[in-house]
N, C-alpha and C positions, 0 to 999 in steps of 0.2 A: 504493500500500500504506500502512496506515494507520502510525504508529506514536507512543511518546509520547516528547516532546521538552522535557527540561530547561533550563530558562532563568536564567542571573544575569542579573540586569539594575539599573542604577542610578538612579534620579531627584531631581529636586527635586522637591518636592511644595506648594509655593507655589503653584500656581494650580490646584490639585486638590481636589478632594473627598473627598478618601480613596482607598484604591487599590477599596474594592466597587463595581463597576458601579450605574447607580442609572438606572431606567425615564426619567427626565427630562432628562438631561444625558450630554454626552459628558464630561466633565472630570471624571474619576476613573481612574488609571491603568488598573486591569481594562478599562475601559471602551476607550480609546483600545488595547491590546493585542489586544482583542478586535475590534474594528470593524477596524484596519489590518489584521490576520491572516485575518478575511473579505473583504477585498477583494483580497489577493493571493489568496484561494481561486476567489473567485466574480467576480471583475472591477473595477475602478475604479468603476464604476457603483452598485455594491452600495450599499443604503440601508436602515438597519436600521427596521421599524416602531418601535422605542425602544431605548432605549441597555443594556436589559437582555435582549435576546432575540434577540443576533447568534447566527448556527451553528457560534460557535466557541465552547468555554470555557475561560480561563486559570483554573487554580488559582494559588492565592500562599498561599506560608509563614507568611503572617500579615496582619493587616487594619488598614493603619496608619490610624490617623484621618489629617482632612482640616489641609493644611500640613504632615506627616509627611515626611521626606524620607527617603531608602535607598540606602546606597552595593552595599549585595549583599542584593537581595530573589531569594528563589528561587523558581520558580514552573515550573508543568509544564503540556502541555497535547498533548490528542491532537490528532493532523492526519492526511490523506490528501493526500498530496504527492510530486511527481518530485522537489522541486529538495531540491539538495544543504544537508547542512544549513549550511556559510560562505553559501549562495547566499539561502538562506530567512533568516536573521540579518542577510543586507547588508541584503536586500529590506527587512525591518521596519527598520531603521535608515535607511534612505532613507527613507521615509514616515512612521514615528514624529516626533512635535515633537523640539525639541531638547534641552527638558530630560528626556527617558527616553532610556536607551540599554539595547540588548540588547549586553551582554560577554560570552556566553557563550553556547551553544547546543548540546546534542549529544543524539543520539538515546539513550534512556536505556530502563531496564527497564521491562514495559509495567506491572507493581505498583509504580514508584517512583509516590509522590502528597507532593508538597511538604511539604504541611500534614503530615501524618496521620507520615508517614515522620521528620518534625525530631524531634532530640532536646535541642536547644537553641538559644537566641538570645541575639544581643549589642546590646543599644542603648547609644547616646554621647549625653549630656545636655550639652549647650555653653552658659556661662552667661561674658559680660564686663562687668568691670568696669575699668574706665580711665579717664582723664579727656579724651580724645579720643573721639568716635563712631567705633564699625566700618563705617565708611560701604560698603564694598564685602563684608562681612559677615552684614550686617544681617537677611539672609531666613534665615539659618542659625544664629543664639544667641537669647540670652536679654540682653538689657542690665537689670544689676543697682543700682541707684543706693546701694550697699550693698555691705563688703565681708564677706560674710561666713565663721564661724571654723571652718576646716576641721575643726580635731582635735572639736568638738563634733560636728562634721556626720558625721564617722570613726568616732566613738563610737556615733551612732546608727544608723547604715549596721550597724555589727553585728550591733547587736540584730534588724534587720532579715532580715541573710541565714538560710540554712539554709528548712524546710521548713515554712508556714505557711500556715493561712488568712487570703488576704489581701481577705477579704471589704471590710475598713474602704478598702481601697485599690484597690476597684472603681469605675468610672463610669458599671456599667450596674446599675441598681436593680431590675431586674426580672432578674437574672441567675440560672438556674433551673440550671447544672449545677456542679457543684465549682467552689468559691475557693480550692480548694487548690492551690498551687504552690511549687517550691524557686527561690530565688533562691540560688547558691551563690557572689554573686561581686560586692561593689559595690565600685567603686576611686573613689576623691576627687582629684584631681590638680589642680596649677598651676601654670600656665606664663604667664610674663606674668602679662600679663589675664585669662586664660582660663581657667577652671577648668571642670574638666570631668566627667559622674560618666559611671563606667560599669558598666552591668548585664550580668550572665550569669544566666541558668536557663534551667530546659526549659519555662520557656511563660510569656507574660505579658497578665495581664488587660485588657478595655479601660481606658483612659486609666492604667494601673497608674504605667508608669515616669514620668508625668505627674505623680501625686498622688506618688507617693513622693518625686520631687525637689522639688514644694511643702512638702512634710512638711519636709523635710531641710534646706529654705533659712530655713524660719521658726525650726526650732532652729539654726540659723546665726547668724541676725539677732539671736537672744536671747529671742525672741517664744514658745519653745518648749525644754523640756528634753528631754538626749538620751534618758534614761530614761522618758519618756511614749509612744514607740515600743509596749513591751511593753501596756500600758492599751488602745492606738488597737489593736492587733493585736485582742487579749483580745475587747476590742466589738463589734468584726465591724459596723460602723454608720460610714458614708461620712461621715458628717457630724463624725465625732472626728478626721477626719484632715484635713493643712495641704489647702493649695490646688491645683487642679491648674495644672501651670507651663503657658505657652505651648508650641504646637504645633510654631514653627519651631525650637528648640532643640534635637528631638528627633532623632536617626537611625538606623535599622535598620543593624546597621554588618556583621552577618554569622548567617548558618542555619548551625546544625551538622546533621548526618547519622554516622551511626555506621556 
């Protein structure tokens, strides 16, 4: 009997391509979720013609670019299966690599759909600065050779939150549907070395939280005022806004659902 079946699951995303499946490659999470998930259907043998056209389909809550990691990515997906769902969750964790793990699995409403269903996301931006290397760290921040001044970066983080076209703070240039989105929630923090931002709203652009934490580190450094925010909004033009940060820095850290 068929049914649809919600997934948390965690990864590093260091040796991935993104979590979209892609015609040429297995290494992209969708992709390894998908292929492990038809060969418990169809057999150990199953061999996909390409890595985009197994007969299974995971949805995911969102499309982290490649080096993207995720402590609670949500994701759903129908099956036709006996086994139990602890028994179908071992199964994928047995054969999944090791850096993705299935947490979570339970047979869910057949209209719950990941994506469509979120009402908001939280990503964590990890940026160190110290004078030792984070040697055991390292696929997970941002090393800054720089310290840069929080209360300016606090200031601009402001201007930023609330409900905005964040067209300037897109990374796709050919992006054909709304740049509108609320970000209702940026926090700055430091610990140690470690500072860290963190985003909340109900949906974020590609490379969004990327470019925004570029924006934020260069009026940091002094390279940028907090009040050029509102101007780089106004523009709606990619090219007025900081840099996008590195990818390992980044992590999906939690889906809401209302």
């Amino acid at each position: 009997m068929k049914h649809n079946y919600k997934m948390i699951l965690s990864y590093d995303g260091s040796r991935y391509f993104g979590w979209e499946h892609q015609p040429n490659t297995e290494m992209t999470i969708q992709g390894k979720l998908e292929l492990v998930l038809s060969r418990i259907l169809y057999g150990e043998d199953y061999r996909p013609k390409d890595f985009a056209s197994c007969p299974v389909t995971v949805i995911g809550a969102g499309r982290t670019d490649a080096g993207v990691h995720a402590r609670a990515m949500t994701a759903n997906v129908i099956l036709d299966t006996d086994l139990t769902e602890d028994a179908l969750r071992n199964m994928m964790n047995r054969y999944l690599p090791e850096d993705i793990s299935i947490n979570e699995l339970k047979i869910c409403s057949d209209r719950f759909h990941s994506r469509f269903n979120a009402s908001g996301k939280t990503y964590r931006y990890t940026c160190y600065y110290g004078s030792s290397k984070p040697v055991f760290e390292r696929k997970y921040l941002t090393v800054l050779e720089y310290h840069p001044d929080l209360d300016r970066m606090r200031e601009a983080a402001a201007l930023l939150m609330g409900e905005h076209d964040f067209k300037s703070f897109c990374g796709n240039s050919h992006m054909k549907k709304s740049t509108v989105r609320n970000v209702d929630s940026i926090e700055i923090t430091e610990t140690g070395p470690y500072i860290r931002f963190y985003y909340h709203g109900n949906g974020f652009l590609q490379n969004m939280v990327r470019i925004m934490t570029g924006t934020l580190l260069e009026i940091g450094s002094g390279k940028r005022r907090p009040e050029e925010i509102t101007a780089i909004l106004n523009a709606k033009d990619r090219k007025m806004a900081g840099y996008t940060a590195e990818a390992a820095g980044l992590c999906l850290m939690k889906v809401d659902y209302d």
